[in-house]
DSSP file (Angstrom, degrees, kcal/mol; ACC not computed):
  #  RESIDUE AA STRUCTURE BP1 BP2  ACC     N-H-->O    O-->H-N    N-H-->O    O-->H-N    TCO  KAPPA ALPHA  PHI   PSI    X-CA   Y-CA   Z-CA
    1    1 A X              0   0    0      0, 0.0     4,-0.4     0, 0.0     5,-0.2   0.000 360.0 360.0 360.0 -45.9   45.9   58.2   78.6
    2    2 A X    >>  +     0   0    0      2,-0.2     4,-2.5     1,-0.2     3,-2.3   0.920 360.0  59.8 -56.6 -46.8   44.8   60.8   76.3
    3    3 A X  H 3> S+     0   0    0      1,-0.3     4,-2.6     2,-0.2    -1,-0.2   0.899 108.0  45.7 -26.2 -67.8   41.0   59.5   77.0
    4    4 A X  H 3> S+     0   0    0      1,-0.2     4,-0.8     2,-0.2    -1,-0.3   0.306 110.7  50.4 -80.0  15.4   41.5   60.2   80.7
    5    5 A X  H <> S+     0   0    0     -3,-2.3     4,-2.1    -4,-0.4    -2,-0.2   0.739 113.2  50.0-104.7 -39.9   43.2   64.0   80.2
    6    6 A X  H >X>S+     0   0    0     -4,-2.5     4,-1.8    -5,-0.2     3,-1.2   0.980 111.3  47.8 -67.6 -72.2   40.3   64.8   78.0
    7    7 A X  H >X5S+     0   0    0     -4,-2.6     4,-1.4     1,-0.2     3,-0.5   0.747 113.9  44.1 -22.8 -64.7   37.8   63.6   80.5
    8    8 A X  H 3X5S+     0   0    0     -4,-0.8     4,-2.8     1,-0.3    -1,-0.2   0.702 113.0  58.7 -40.1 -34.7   39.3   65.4   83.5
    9    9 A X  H <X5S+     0   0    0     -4,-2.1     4,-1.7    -3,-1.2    -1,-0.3   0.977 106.9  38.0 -58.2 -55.2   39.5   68.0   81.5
   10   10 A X  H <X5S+     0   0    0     -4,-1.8     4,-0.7    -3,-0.5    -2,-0.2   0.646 115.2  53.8 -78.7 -33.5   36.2   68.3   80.6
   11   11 A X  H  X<S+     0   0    0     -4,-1.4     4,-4.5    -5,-0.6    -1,-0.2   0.903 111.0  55.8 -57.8 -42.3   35.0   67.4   84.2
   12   12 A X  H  X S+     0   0    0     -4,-2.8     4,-0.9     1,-0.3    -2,-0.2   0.903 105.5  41.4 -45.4 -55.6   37.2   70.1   85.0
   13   13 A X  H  X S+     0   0    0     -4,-1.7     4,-0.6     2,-0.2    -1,-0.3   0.657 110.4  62.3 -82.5 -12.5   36.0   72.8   83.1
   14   14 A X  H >X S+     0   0    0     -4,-0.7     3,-4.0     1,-0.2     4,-1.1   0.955 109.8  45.9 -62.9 -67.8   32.0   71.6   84.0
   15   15 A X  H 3< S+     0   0    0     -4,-4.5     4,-0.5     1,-0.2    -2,-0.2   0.540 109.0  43.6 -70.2  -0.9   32.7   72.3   87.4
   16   16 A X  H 3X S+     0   0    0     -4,-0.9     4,-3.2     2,-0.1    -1,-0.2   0.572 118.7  50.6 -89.6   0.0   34.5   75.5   87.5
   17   17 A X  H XX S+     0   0    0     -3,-4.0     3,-2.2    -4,-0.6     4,-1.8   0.936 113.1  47.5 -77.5 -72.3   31.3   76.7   84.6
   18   18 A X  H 3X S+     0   0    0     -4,-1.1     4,-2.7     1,-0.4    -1,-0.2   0.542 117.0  50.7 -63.8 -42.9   28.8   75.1   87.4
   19   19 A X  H 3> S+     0   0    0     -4,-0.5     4,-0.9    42,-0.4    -1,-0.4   0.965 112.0  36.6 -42.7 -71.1   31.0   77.4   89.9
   20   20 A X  H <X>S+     0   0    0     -4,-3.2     4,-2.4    -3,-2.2     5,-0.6   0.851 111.5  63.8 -82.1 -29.5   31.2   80.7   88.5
   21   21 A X  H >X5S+     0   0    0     -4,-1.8     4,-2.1     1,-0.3     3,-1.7   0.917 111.0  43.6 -52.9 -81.6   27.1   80.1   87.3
   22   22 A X  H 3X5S+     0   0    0     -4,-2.7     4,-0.6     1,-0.2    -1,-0.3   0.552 110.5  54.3 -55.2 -11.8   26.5   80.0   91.2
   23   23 A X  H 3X5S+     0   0    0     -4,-0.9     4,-2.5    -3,-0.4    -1,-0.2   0.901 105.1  49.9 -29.9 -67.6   28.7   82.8   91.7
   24   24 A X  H <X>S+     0   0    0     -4,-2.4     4,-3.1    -3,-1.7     5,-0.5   0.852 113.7  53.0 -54.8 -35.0   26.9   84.9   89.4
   25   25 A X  H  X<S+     0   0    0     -4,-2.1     4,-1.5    -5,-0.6     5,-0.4   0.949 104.2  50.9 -86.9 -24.0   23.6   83.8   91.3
   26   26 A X  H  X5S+     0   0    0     -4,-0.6     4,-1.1    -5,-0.3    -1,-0.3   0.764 109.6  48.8 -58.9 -52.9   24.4   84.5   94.0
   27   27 A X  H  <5S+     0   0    0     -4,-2.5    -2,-0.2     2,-0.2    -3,-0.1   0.932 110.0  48.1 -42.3 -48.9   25.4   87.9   93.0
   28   28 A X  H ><5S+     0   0    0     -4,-3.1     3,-0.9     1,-0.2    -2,-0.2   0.904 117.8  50.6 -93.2 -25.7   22.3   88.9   91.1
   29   29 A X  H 3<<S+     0   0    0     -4,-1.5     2,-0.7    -5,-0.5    -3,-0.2   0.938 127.9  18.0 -60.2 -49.5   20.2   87.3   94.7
   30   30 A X  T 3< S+     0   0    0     -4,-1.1    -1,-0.2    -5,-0.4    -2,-0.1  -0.261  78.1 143.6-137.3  78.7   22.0   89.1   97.1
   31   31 A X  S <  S+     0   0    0     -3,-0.9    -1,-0.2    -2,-0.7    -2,-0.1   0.449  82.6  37.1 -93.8  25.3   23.8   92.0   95.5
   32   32 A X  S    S+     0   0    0     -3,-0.2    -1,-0.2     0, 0.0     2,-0.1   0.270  99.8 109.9-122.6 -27.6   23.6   94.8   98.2
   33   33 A X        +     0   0    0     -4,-0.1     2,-0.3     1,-0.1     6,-0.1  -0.396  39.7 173.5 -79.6 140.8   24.1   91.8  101.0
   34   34 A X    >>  -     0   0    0     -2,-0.1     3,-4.2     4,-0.1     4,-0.6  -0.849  25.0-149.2-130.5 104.6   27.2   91.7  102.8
   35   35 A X  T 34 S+     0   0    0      1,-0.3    -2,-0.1    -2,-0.3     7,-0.0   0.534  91.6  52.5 -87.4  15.3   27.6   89.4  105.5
   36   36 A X  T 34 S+     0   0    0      2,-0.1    -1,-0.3     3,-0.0     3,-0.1   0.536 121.0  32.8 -95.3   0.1   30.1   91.3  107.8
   37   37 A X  T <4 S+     0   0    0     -3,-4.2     2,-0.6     1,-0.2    -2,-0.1   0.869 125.3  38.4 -76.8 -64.4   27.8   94.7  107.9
   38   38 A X    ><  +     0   0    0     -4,-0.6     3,-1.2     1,-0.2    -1,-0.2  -0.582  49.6 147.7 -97.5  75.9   24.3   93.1  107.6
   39   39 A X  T 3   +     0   0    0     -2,-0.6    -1,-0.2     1,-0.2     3,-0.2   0.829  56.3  88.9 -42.7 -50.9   23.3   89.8  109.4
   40   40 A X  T >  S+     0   0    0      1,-0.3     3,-1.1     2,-0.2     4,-0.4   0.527  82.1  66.0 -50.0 -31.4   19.4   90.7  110.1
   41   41 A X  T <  S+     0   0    0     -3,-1.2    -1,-0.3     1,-0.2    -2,-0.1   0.324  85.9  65.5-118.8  62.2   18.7   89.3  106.9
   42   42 A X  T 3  S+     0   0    0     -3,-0.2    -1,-0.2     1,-0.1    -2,-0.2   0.187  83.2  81.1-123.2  13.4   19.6   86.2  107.8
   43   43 A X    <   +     0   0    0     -3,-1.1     2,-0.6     1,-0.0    -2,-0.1   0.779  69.0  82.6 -44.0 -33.2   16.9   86.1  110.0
   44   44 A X  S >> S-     0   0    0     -4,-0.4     4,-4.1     1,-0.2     3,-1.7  -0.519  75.7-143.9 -98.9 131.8   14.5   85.3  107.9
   45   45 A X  H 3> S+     0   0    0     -2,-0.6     4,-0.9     1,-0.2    -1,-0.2   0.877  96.5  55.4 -61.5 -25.0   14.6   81.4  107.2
   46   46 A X  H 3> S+     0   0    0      2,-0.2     4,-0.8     1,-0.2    -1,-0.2   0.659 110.6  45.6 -93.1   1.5   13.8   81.1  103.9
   47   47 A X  H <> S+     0   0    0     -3,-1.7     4,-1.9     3,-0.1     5,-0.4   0.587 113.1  55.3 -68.5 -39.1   16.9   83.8  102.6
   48   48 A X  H  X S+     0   0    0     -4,-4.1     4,-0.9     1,-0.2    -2,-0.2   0.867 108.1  40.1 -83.4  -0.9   19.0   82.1  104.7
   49   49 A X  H  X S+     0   0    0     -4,-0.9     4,-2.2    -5,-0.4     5,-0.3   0.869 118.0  51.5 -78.3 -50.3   18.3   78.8  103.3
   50   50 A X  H >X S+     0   0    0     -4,-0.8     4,-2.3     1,-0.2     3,-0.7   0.988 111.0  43.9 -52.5 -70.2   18.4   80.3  100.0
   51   51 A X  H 3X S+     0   0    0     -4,-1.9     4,-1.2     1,-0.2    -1,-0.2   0.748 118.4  50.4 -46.1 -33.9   21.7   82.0  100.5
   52   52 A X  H 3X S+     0   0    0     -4,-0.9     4,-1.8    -5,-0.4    -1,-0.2   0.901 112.1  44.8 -64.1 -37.2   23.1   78.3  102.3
   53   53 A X  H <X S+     0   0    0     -4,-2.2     4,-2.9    -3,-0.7     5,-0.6   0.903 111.7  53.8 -71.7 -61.4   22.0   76.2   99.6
   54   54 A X  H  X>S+     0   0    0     -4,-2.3     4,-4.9    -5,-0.3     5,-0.6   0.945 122.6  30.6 -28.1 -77.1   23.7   79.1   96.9
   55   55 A X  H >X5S+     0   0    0     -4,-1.2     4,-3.5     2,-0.3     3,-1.4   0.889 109.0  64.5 -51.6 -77.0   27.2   78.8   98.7
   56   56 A X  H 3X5S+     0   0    0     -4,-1.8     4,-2.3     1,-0.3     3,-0.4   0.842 117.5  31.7  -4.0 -87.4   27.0   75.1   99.9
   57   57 A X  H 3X5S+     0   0    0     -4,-2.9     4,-0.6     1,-0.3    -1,-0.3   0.697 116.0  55.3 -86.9  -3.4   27.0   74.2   95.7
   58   58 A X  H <X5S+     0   0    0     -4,-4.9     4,-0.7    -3,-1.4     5,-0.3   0.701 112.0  44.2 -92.0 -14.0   29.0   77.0   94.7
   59   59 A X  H  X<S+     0   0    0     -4,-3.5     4,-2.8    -5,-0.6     3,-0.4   0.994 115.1  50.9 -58.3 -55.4   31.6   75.5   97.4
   60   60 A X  H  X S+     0   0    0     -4,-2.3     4,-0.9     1,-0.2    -1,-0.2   0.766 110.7  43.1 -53.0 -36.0   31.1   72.1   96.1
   61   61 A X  H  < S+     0   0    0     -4,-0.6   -42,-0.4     2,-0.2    -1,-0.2   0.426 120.0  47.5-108.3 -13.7   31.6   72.8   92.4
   62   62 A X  H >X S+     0   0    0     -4,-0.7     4,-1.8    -3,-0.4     3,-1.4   0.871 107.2  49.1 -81.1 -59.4   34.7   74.9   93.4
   63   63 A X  H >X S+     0   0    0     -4,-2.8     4,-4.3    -5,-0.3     3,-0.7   0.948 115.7  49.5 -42.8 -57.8   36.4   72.8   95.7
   64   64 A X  H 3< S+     0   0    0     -4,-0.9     4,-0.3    -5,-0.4    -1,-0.3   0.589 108.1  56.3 -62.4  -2.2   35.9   69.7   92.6
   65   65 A X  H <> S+     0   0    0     -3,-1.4     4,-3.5   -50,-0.2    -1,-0.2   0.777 102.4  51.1-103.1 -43.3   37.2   72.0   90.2
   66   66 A X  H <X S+     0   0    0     -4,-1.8     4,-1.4    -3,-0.7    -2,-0.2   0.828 115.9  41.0 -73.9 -37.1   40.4   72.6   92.1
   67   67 A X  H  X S+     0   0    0     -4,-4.3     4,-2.2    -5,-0.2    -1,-0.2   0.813 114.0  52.0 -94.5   4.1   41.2   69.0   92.5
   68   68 A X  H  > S+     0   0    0     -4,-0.3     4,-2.3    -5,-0.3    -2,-0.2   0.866 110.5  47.4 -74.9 -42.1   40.0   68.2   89.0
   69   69 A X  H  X S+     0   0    0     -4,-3.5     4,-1.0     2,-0.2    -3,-0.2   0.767 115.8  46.7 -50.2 -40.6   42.4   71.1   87.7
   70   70 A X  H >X S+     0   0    0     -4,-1.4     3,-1.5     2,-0.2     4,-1.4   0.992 115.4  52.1 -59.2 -76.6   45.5   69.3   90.2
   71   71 A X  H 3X S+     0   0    0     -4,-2.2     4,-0.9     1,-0.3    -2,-0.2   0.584 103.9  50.6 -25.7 -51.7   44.3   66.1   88.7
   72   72 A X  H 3X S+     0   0    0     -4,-2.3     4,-1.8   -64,-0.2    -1,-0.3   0.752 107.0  56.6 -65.3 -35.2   44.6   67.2   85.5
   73   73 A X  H <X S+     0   0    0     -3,-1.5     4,-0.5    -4,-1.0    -2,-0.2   0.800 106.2  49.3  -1.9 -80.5   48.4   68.6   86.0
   74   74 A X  H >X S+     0   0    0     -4,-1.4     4,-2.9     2,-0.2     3,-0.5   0.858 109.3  48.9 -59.4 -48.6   49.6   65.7   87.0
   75   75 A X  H 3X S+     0   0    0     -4,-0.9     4,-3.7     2,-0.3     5,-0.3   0.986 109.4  55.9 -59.8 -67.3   48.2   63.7   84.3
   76   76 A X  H 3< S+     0   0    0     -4,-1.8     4,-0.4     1,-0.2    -1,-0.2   0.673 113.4  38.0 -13.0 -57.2   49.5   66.1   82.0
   77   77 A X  H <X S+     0   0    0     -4,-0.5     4,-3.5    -3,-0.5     5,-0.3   0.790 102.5  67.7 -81.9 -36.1   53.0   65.8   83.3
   78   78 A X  H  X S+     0   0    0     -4,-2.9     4,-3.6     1,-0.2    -2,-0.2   0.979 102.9  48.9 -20.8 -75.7   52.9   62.5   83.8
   79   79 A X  H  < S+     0   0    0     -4,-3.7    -1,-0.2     1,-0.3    -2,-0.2   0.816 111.3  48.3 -60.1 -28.7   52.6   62.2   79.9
   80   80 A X  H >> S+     0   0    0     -4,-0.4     4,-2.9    -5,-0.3     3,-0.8   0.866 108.0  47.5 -76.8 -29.7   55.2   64.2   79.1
   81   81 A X  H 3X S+     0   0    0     -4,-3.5     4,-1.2     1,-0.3    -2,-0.2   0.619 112.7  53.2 -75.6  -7.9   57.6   63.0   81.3
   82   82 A X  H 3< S+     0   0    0     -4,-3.6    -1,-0.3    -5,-0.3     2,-0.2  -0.279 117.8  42.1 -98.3  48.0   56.5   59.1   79.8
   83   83 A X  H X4 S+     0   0    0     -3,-0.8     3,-1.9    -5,-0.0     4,-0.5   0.184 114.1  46.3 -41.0 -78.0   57.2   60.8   76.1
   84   84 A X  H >< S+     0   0    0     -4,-2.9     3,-0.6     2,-0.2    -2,-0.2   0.680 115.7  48.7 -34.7 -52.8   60.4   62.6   77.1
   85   85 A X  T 3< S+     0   0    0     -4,-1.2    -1,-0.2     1,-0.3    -3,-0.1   0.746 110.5  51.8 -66.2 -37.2   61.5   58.9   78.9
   86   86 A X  T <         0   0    0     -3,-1.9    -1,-0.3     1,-0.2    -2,-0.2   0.763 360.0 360.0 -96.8 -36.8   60.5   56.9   75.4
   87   87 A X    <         0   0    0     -3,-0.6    -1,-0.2    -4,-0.5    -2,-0.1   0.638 360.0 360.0 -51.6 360.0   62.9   59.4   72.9
């Protein structure tokens, strides 16, 4: 049991690093862009691809993070209420 909280764990914490990295890149790529003012430059295909791609894996690596985090929770409690149960 301990094996798989350290795992999750560790999965956990990859994917929220993998998160906030694409955050950040996103940031330093399009730090003026705002995408309820300015649309027009997502005219041009190869920003907007850039900027889909950006979002699209910082979504992915968030989203995995959140149920890895859940995941980890449970597990977590799990073990404590199977200690607490064994006194």
């Amino acid at each position: 049991m301990i094996g798989a909280i350290v795992t999750v764990a560790a999965c956990a914490l990859l994917c929220s690093g993998l998160a906030t990295l694409g955050n950040h890149a996103i940031a330093r790529e399009f730090g003026d862009f705002d995408l309820r003012k300015n649309t027009e430059i997502l005219m041009d295909p190869a920003i907007a691809v850039r900027y889909a791609e950006y979002r699209l894996a910082t979504n992915i690596f968030y989203r995995q993070g959140l149920v890895l985090w859940t995941v980890l929770g449970l597990l977590v409690a799990y073990m404590v209420v199977a200690t607490l149960l064994k006194i």
